[in-house]
N, C-alpha and C positions, 0 to 999 in steps of 0.2 A: 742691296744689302750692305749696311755697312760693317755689322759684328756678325761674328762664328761664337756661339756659344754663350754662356752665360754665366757672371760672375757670385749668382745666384742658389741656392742650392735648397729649392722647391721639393718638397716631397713627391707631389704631385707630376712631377713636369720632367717628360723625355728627353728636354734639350740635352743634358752631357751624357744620354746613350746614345744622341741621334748625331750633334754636331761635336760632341768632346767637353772635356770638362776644363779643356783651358778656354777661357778669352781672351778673343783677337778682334782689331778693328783694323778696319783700314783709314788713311787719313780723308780729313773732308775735303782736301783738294783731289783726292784719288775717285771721291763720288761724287765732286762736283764736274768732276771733266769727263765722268761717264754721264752723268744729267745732259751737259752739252752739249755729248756723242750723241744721246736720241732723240736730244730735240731738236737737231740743226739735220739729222741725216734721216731720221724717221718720222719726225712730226711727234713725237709723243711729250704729252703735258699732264698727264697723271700718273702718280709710280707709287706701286704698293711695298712699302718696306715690310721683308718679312725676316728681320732682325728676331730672334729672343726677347732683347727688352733692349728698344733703339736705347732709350733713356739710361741706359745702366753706364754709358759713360758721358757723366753729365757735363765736361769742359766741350767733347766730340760735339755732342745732339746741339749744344747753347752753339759755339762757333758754327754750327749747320745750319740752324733757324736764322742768325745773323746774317749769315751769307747769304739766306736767299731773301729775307727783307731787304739786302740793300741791292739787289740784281733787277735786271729792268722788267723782265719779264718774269711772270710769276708760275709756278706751277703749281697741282692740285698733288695731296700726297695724299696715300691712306696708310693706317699698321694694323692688317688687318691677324696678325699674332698677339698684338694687344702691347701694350706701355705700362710695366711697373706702376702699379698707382702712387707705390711712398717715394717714389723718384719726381714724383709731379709736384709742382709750385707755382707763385704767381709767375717771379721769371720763365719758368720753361713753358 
């Protein structure tokens, strides 16, 4: 997980009863050196993020995807909470 919450304000959608109505992230070196922790210590190479809407901070998610295009080793990721579709572009 790298955000609590969402900047978002969905009619629909329990996130700011469930996780609050501010947004927080954590930085991407704080969830790439947890990635590191469970694949060097548990073997794990698929991670389900279950952010709000990873994409809602889009300098965070762009510097994340970069990071792991240029790492040697690749992991499989899934969101399976789903990805803001109007956050999505050909970059991201």
């Amino acid at each position: 997980m790298m955000s609590r919450g969402c900047p978002h304000r969905c009619t629909y959608c329990g996130a700011p009863t469930i996780a609050g109505k501010r947004y927080r992230y954590r930085s991407v070196a704080s969830l790439l050196g947890e990635i590191d922790f469970l694949e060097a210590n548990y073997g794990v190479r698929t991670f389900a993020f279950v952010d709000n809407s990873f994409t809602s901070n889009r300098q965070a998610a762009v510097e994340f995807f970069e990071a792991l295009i240029a790492r040697p080793k690749k992991i499989f990721f899934t969101f399976p909470n789903g990805v803001r579709a109007s956050s999505l572009d050909e970059e991201m």
